[in-house]
C-alpha positions, 0 to 999 in steps of 0.5 A: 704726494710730496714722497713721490716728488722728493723720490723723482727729483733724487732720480733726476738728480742722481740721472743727471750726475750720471750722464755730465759723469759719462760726458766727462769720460768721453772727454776724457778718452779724448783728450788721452787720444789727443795727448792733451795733458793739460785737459786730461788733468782738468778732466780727472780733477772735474771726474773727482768733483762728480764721483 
């Protein structure tokens, strides 16, 4: 019982961390399309964080 727990917070953990990393990327692309430097540097520092 606490097994099947402990596996099911880490895929909800590892879900979460996949899906704020794609969110970032999207920003990413559209800050870049933007020209948004100031953002673009922010995002790939935030990009490190989560990698």
């Amino acid at each position: 019982m606490a097994n099947s727990r402990l596996q099911a917070t880490r895929k909800a953990r590892e879900v979460h961390r996949v899906n704020i990393q794609r969110s970032v990327e999207h920003r990413l692309q559209v800050a870049r399309a933007q020209g948004n430097e100031s953002l673009v540097h922010q995002l790939e520092a935030e990009m490190k964080y989560f990698s």
